[in-house]
FILUM-861921 format. One line per 2 residues: number of its first residue (from 1); for each residue x, y, z of N, C-alpha, C, CB. Coordinates in steps of 0.1 Angstrom, whole numbers, plus 5000, padded with zeros to 4 digits. Glycine has a CB too. Example, Ala and Ser with C-alpha at 12.3 -4.5 7.8 and 13.67 -1.06 7.14 Angstrom:
<sites>
1	5132 4943 5078 5123 4955 5078 5132 4967 5078 5113 4955 5090; 5128 4978 5071 5137 4989 5071 5129 5000 5079 5141 4994 5057
</sites>
This chain:
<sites>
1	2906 2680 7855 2916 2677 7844 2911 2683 7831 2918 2662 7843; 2922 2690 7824 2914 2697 7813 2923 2688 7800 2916 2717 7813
3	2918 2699 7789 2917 2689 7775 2937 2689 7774 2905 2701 7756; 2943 2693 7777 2957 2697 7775 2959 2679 7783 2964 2715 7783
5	2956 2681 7798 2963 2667 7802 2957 2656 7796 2961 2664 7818; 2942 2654 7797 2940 2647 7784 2946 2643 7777 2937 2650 7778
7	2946 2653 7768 2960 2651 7756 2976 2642 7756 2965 2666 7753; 2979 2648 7766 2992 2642 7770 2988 2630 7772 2999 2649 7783
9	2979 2623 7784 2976 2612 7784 2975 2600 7779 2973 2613 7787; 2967 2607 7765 2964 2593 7754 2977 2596 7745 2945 2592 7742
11	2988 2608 7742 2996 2606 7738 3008 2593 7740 2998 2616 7740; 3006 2594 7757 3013 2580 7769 3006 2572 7766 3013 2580 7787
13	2995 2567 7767 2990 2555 7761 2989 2552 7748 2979 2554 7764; 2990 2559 7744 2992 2554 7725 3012 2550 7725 2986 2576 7708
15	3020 2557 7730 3032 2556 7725 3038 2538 7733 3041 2573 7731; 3030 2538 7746 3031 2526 7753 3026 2516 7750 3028 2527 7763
17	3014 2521 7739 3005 2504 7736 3014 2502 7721 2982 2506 7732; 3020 2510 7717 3028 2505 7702 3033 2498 7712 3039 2515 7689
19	3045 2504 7723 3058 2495 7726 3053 2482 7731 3068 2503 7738; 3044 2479 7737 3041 2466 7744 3035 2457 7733 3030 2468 7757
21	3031 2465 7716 3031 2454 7706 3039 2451 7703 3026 2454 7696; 3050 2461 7702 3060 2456 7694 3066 2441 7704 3073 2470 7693
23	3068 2446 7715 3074 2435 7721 3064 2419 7722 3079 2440 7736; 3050 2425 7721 3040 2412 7721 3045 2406 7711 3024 2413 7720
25	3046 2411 7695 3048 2407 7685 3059 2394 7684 3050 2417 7678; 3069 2400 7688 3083 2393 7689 3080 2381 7703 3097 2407 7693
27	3072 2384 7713 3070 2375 7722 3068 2361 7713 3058 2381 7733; 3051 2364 7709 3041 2356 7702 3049 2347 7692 3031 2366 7695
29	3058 2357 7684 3064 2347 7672 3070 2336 7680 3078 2355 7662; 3078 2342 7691 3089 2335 7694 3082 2317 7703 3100 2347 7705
31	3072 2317 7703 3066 2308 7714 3054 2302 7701 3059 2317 7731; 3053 2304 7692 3047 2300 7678 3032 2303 7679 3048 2283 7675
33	3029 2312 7689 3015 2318 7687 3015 2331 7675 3011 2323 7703; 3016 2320 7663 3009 2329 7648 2998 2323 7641 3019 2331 7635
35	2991 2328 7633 2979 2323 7622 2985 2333 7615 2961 2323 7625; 2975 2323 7604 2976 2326 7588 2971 2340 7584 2968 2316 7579
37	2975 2345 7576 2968 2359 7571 2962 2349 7559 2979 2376 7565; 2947 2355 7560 2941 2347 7544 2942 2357 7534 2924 2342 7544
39	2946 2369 7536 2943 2379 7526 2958 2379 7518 2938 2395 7534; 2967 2375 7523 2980 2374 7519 2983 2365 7509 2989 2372 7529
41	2989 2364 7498 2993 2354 7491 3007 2349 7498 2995 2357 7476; 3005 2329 7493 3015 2326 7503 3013 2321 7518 3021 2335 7503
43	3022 2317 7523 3019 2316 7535 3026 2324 7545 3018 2305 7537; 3017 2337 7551 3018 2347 7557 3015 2345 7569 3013 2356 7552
45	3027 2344 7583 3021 2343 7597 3022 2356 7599 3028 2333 7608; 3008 2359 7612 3014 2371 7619 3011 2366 7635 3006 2387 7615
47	3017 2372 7643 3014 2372 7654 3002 2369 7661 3017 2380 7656; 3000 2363 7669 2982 2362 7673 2980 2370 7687 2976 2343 7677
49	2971 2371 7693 2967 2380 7701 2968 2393 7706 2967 2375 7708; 2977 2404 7695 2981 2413 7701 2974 2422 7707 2987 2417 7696
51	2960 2417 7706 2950 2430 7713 2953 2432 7728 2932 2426 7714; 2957 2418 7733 2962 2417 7747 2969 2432 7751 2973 2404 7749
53	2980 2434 7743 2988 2441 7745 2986 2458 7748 2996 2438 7734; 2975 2462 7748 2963 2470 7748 2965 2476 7763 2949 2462 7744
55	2962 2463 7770 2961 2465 7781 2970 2475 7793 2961 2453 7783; 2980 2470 7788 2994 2480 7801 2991 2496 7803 3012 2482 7792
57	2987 2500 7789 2988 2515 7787 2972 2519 7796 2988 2520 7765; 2962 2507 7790 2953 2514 7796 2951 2514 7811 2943 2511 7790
59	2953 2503 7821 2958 2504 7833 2966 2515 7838 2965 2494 7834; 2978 2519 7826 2987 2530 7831 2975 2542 7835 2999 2536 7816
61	2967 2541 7824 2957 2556 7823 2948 2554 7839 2943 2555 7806; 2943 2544 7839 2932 2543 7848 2945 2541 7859 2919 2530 7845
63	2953 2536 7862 2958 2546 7878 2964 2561 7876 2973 2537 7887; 2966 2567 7871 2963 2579 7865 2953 2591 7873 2957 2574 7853
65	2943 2582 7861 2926 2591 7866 2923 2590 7881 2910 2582 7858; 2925 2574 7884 2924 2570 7896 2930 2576 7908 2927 2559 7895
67	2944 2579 7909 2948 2587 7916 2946 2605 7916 2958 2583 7915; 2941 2605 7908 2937 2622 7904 2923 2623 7908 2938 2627 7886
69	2915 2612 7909 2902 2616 7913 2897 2609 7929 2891 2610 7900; 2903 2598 7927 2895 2588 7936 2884 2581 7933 2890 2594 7946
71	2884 2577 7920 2873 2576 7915 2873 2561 7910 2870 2585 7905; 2864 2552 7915 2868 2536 7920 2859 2534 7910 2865 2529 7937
73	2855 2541 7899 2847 2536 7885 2856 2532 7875 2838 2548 7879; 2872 2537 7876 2881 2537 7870 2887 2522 7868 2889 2546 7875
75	2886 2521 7883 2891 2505 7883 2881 2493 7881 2898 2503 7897; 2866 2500 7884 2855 2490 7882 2859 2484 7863 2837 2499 7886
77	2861 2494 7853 2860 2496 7842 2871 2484 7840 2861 2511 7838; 2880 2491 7842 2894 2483 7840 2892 2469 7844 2906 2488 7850
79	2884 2465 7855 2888 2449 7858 2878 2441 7847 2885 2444 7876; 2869 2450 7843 2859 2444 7834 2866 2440 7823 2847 2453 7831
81	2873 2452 7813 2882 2448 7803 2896 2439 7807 2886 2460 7796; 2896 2437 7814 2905 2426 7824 2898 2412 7824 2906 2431 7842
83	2887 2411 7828 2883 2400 7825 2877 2391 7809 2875 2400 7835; 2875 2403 7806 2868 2399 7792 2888 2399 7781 2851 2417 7784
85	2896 2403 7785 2910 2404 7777 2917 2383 7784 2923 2425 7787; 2907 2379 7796 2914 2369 7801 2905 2356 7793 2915 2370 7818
87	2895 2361 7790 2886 2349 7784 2892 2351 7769 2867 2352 7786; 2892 2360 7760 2900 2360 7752 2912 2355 7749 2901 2365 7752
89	2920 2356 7752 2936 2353 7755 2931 2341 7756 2946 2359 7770; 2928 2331 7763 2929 2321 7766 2921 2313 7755 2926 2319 7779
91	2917 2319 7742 2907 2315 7733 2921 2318 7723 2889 2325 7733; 2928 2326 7721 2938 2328 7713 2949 2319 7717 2942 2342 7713
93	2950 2318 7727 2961 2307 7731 2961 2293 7730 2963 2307 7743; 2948 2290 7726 2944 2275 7733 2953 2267 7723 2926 2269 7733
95	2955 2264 7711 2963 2259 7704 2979 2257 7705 2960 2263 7695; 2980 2267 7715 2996 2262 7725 2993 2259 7737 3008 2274 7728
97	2983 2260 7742 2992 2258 7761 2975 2244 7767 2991 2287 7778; 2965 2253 7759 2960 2241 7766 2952 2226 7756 2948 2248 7775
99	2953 2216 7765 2953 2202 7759 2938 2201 7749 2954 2190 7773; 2931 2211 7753 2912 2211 7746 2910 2223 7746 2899 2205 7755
101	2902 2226 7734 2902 2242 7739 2885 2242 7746 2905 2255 7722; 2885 2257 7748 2873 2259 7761 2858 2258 7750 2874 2280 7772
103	2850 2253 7754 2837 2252 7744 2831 2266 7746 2824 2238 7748; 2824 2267 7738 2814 2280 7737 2806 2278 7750 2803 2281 7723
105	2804 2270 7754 2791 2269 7765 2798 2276 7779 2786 2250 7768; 2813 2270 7780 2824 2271 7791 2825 2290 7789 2841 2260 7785
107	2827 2296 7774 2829 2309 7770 2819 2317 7777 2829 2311 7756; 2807 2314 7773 2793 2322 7777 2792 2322 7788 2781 2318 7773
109	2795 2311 7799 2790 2314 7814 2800 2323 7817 2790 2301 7826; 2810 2319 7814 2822 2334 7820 2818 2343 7820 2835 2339 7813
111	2816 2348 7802 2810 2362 7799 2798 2367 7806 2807 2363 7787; 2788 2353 7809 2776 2364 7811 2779 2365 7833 2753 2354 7803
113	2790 2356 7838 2794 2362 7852 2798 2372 7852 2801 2356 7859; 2808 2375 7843 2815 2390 7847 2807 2403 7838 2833 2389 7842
115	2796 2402 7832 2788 2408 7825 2776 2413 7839 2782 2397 7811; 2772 2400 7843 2765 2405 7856 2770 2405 7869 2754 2401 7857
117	2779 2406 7869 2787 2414 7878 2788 2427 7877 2799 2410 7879; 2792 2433 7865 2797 2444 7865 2784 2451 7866 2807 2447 7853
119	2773 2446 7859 2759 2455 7854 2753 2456 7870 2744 2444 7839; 2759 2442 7880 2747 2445 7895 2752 2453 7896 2744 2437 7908
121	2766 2463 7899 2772 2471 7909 2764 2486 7903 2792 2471 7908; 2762 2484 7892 2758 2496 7886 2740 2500 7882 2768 2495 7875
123	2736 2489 7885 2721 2489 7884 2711 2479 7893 2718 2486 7868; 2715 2476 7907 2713 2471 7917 2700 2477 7921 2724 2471 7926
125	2704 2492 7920 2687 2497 7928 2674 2496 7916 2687 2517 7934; 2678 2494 7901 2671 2496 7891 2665 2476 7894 2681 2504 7874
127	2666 2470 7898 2665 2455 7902 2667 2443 7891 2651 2453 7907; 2662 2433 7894 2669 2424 7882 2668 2425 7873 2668 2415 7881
129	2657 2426 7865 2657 2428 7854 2664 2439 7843 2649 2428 7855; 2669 2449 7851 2677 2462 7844 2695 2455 7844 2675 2480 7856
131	2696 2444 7856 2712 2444 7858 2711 2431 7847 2719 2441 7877; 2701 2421 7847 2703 2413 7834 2699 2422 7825 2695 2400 7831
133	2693 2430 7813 2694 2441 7801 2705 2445 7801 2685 2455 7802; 2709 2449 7813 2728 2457 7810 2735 2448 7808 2736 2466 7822
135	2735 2434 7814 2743 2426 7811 2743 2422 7798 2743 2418 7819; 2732 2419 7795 2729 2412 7779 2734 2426 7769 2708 2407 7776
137	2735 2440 7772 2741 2448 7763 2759 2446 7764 2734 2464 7766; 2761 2446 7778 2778 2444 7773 2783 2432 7767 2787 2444 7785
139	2777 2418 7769 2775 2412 7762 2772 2413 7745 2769 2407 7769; 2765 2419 7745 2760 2425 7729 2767 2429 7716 2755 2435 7730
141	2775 2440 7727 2783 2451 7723 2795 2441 7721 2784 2464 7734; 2805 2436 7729 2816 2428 7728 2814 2418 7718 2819 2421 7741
143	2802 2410 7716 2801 2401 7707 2801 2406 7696 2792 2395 7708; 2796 2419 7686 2795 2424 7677 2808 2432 7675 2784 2430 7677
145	2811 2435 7683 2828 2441 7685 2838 2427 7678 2833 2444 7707; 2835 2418 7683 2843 2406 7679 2839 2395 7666 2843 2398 7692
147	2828 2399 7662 2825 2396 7650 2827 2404 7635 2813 2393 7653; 2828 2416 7637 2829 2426 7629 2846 2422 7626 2824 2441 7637
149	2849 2415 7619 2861 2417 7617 2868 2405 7605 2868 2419 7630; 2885 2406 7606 2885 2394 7593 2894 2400 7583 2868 2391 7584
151	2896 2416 7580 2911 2421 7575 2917 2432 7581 2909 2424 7560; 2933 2432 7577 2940 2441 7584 2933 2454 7588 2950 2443 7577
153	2933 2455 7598 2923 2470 7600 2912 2468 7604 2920 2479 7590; 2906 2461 7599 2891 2461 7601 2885 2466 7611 2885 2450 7600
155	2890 2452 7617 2883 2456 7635 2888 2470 7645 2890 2441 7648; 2900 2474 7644 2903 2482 7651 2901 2499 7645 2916 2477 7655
157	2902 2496 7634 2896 2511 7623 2876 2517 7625 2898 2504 7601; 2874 2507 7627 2854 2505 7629 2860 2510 7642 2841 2485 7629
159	2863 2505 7654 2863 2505 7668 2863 2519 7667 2875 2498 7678; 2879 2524 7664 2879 2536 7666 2872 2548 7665 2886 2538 7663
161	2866 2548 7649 2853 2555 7646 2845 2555 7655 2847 2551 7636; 2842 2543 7659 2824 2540 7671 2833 2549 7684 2818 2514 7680
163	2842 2547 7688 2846 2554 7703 2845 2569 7700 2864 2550 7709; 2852 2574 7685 2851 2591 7684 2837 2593 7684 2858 2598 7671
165	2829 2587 7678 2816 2593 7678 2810 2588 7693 2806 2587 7663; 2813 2575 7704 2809 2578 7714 2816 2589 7721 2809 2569 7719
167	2821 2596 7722 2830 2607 7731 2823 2619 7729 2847 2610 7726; 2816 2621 7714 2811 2632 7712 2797 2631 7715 2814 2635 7700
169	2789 2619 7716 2775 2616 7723 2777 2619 7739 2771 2598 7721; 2785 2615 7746 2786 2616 7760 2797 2630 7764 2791 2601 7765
171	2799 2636 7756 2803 2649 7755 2795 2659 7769 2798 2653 7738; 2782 2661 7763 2773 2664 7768 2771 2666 7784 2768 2658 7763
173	2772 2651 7788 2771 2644 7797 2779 2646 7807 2770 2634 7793; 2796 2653 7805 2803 2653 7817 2817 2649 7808 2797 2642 7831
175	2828 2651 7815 2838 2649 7810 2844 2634 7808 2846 2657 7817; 2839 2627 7820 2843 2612 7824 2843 2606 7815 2836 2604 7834
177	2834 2602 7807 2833 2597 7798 2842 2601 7787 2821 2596 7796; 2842 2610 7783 2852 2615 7770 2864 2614 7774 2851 2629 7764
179	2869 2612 7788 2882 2609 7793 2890 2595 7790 2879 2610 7807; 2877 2586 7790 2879 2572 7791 2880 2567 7773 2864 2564 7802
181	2871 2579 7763 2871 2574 7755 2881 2579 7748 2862 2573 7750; 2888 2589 7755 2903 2591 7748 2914 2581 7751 2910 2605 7752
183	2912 2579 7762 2921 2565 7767 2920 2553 7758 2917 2559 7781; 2908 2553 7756 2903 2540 7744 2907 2538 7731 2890 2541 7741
185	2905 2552 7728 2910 2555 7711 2928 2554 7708 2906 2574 7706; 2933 2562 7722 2947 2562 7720 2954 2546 7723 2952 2574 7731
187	2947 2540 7732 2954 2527 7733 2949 2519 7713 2944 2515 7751; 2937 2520 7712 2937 2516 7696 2941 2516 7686 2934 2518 7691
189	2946 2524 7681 2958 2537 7678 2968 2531 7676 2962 2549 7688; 2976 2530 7693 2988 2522 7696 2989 2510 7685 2989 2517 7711
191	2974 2504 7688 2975 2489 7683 2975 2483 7670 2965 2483 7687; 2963 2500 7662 2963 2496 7649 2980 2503 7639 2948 2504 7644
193	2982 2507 7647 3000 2509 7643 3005 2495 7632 3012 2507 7660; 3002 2486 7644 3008 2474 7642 2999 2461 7631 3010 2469 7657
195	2982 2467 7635 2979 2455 7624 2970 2464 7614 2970 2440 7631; 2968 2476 7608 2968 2477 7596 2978 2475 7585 2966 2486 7596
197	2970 2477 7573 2973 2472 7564 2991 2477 7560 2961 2475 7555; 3003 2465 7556 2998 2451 7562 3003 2448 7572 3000 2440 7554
199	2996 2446 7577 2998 2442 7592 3011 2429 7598 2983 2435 7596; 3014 2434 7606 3023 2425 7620 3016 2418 7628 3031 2433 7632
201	3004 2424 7628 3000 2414 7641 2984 2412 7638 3003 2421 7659; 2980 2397 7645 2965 2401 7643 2960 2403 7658 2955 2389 7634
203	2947 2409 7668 2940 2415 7673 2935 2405 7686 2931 2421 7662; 2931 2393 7676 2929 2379 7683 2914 2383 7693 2945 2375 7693
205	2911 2375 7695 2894 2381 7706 2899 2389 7718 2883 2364 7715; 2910 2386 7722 2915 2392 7732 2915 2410 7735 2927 2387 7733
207	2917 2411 7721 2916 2425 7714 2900 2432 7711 2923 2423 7699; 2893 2421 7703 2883 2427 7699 2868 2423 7716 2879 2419 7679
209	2878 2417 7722 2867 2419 7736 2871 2428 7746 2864 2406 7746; 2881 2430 7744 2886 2443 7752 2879 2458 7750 2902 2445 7749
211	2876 2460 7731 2872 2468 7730 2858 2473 7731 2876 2470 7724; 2851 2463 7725 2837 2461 7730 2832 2459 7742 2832 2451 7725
213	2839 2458 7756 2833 2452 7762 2839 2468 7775 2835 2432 7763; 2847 2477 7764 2851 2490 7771 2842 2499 7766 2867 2494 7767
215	2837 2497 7755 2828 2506 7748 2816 2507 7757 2823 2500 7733; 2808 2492 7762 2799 2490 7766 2798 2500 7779 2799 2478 7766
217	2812 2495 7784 2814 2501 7801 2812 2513 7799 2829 2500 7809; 2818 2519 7794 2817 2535 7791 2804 2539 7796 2818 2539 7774
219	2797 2535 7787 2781 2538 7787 2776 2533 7796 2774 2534 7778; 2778 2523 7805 2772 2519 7817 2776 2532 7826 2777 2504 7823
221	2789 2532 7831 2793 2542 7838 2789 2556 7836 2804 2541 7839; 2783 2563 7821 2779 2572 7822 2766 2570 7829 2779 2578 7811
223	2758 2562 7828 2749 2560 7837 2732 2565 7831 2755 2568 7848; 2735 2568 7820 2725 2568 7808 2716 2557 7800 2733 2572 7798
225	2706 2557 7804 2697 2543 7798 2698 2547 7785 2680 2539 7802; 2687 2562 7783 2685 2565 7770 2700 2565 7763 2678 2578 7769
227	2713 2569 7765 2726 2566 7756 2731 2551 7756 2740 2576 7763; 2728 2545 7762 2729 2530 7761 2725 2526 7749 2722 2523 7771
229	2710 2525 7749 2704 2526 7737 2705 2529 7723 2698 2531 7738; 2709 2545 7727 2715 2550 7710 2726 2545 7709 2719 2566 7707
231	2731 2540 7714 2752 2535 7712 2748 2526 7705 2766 2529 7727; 2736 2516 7706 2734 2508 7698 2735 2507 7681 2725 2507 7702
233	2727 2521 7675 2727 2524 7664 2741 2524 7656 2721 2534 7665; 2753 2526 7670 2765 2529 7660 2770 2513 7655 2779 2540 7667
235	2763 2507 7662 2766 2491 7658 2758 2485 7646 2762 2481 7670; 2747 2492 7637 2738 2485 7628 2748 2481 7616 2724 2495 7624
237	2757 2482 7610 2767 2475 7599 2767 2460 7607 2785 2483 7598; 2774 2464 7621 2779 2448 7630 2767 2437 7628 2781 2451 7652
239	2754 2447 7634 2743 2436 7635 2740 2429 7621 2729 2444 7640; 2744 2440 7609 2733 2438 7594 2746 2427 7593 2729 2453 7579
241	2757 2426 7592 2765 2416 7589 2761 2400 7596 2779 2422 7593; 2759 2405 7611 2758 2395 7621 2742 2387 7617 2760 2404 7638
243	2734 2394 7617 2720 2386 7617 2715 2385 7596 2705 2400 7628; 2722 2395 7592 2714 2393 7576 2725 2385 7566 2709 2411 7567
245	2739 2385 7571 2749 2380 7560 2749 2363 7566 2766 2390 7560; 2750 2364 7579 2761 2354 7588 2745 2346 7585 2770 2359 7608
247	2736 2349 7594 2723 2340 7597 2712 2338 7586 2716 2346 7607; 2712 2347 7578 2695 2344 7574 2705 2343 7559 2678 2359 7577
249	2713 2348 7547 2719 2346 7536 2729 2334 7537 2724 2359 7532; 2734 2335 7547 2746 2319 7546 2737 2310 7560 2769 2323 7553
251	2731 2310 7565 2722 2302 7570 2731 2299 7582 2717 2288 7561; 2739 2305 7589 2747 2302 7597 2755 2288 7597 2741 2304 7606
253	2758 2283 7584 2768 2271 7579 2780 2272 7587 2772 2273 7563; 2783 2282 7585 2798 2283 7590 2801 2298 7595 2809 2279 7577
255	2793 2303 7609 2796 2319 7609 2813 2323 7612 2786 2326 7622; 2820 2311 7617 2830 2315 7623 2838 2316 7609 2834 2306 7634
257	2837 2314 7598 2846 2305 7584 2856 2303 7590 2851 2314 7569; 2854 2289 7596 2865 2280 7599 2868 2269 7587 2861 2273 7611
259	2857 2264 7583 2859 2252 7578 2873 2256 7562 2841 2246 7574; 2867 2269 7561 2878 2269 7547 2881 2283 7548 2871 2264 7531
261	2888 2289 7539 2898 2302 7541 2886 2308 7532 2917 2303 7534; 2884 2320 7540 2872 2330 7536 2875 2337 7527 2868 2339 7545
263	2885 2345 7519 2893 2347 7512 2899 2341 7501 2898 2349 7517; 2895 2345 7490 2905 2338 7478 2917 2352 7471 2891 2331 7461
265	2930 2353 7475 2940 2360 7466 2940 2361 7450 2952 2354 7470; 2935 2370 7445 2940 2365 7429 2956 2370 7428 2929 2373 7415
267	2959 2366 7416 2976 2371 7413 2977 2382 7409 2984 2365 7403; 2970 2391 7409 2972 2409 7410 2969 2415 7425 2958 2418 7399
269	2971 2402 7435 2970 2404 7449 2954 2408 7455 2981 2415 7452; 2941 2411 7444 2931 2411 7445 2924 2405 7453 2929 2411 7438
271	2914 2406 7463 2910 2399 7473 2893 2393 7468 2912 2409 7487; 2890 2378 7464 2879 2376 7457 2874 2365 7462 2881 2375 7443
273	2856 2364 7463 2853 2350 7468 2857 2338 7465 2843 2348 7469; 2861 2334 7478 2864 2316 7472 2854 2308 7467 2870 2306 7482
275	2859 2297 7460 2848 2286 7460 2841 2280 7470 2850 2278 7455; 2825 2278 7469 2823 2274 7475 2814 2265 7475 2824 2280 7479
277	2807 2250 7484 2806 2239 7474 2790 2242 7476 2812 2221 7478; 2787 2242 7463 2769 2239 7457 2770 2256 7457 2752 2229 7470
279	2780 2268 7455 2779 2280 7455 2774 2287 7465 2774 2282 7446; 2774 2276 7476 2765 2284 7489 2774 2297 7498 2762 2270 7503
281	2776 2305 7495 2786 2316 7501 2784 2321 7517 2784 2331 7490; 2796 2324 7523 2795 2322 7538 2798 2339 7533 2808 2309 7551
283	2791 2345 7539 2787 2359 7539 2798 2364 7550 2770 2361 7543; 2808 2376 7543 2805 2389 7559 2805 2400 7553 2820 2391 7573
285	2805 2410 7558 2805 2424 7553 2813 2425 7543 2811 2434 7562; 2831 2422 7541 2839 2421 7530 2834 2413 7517 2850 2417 7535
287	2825 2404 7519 2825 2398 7509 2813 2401 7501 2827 2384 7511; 2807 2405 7507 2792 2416 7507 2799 2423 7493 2788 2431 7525
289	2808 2431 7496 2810 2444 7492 2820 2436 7478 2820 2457 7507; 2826 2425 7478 2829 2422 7467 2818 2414 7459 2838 2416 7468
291	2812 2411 7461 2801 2405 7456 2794 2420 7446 2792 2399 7471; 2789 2430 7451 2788 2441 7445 2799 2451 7440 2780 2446 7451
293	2810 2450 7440 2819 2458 7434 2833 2453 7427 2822 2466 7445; 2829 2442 7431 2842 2431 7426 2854 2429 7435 2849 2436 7414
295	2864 2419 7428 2877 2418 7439 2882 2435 7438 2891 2405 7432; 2889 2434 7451 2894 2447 7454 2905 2447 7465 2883 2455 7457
297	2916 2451 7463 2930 2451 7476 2923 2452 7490 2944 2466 7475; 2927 2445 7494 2925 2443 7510 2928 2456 7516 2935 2431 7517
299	2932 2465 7516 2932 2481 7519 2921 2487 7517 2940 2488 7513; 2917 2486 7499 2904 2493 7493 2892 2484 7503 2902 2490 7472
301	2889 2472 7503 2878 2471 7513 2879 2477 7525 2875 2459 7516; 2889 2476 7535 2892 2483 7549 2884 2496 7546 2908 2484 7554
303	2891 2504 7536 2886 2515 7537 2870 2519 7535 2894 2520 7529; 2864 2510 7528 2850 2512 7523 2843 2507 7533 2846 2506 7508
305	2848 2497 7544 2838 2497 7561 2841 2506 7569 2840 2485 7572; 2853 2513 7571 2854 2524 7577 2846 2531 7575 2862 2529 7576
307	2847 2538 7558 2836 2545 7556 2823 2544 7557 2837 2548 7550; 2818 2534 7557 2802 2528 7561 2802 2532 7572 2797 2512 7561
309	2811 2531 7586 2810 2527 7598 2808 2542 7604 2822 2516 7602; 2817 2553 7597 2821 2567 7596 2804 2573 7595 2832 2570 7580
311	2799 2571 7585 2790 2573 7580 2773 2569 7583 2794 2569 7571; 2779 2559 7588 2762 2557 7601 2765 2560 7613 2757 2540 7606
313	2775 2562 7619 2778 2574 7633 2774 2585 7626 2795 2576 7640; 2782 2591 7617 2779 2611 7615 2763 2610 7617 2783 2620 7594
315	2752 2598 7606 2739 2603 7605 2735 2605 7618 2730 2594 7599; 2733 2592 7628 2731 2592 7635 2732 2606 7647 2734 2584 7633
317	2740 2610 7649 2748 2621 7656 2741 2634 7649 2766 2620 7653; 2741 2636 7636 2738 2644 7635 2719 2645 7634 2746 2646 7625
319	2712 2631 7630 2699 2633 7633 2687 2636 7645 2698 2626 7628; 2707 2634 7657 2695 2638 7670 2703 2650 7679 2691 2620 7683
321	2708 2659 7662 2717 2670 7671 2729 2670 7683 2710 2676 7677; 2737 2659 7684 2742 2654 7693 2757 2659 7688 2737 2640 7696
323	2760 2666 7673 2769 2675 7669 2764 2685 7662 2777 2669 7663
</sites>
């Protein structure tokens, strides 16, 4: 398959993953699965889970590849983001359909079954200890995928960046991979249509584990220890947010900011830290960046993680010649 079908292909998957938001969107309203935008003044619902909606197009792709190759890696991939899009969903949903929602403890055994599931099929002869490492990286990857986020864009604008700079790492390597990460980008694409800035819909875990936990696959299936590894690097914003803002500066008080709206609106629509009690500030990347630059439109930050996110891929990429 050359770069032309390709092309065509994530053209179909991008034009199919708008249509299946659009209609998630209108689904979601209609059955009261919305949350609050905090960045909005007012009270602003959008849609919840539309990452779900992701899914159709990329299935479309992977029977596709699947029937063009024979290649039963296509569907291994797929059921993985299948399962990690079902633990999600049901984490986005829980406030309509079920009576409790699922505890973290209930979350984690899922993830780390279908994490080592997917890592034995693929590192069985390397023995246990390589199929738990791979597991604990898709795990890794999805979690930092799903923590990295919080305004219109955020999450799905980073993703996209990390997938173009993975396509061009595994470039190298064979086409398969850059096949899958065009499928990836173009279903994203579709999605961030809908929830950049300002957004229709939000992403919901269902979204941001789909992507992380496709990223991961990628790289398993290339079948690369040493690229496993480096893919890591394109995550160090995720980690420095995750371990130096969330854990060791806000003490892990509140990593999820549940307890109160992370976000304070000023009336020039400016986006500024809220109060917070004894001044103890629940850290993430965005507020990082107001903290040193001041309030600033919920666009102007989007754009200044992108560009962080832009910008530790290129080094990277470029410091081990890999463009």
């Amino acid at each position: 398959m050359g770069a032309f079908e390709i092309a065509i292909l994530a053209i179909a998957v991008f034009l199919i993953t708008a249509i299946c938001e659009a209609l998630w969107i209108k689904f979601a309203k209609a059955r009261g699965l919305v949350g609050l935008d905090w960045a909005k003044k007012g009270r602003v619902l959008l849609s919840e889970g539309g990452g779900i909606a992701m899914l159709p197009a990329i299935w479309f792709a992977i029977a596709f590849l699947f029937f063009g190759s024979g290649n039963f890696n296509y569907i291994a991939w797929g059921l993985l983001l299948s399962a990690f899009a079902a633990i999600g969903i049901i984490d986005d949903t829980k406030h309509k359909f079920l009576k409790k929602a699922l505890s973290w403890r209930k979350r984690a055994v899922a993830i780390a079954v279908v994490c080592l599931a997917f890592s034995g099929i693929y590192f069985w002869n390397f023995g246990v200890l390589w199929i738990v490492l791979a597991a604990l990286y898709i795990a890794g990857i999805a979690s930092f995928q799903n923590t990295f986020a919080g305004l219109n864009g955020w999450q799905g604008g980073s993703a996209a960046i990390i997938v173009a700079a993975s396509a061009l790492m595994v470039a190298k390597e064979g086409p398969g991979g850059v096949w899958l990460n065009a499928v990836l980008i173009a279903a994203i694409l579709g999605f961030l249509a809908w929830n950049k800035y300002p957004a229709k819909v939000f992403e919901g875990n269902s979204g941001t584990l789909i992507i992380g936990s496709a990223i991961a696959g990628i790289f398993i299936l290339n079948g690369k220890i040493g690229l496993m590894a480096f893919s890591l690097l394109f995550f160090l914003p995720h980690m420095f947010e995750f371990v130096v803002l969330k854990l060791i500066l806000s003490k892990a008080r509140d990593p999820g900011q549940m307890r109160q709206l992370p976000y304070r609106v000023l009336e020039n629509g400016k986006i500024a830290i809220p109060e917070y009690a004894k001044g103890k500030v629940q850290y993430d990347f965005a507020k990082m960046l107001i903290r040193i630059f001041g309030p600033m439109r919920e666009w102007e930050l989007v754009a200044i993680i992108w560009a962080i996110v832009a910008l530790n891929a290129a080094f990277w990429l470029l410091l081990f010649g890999l463009v």
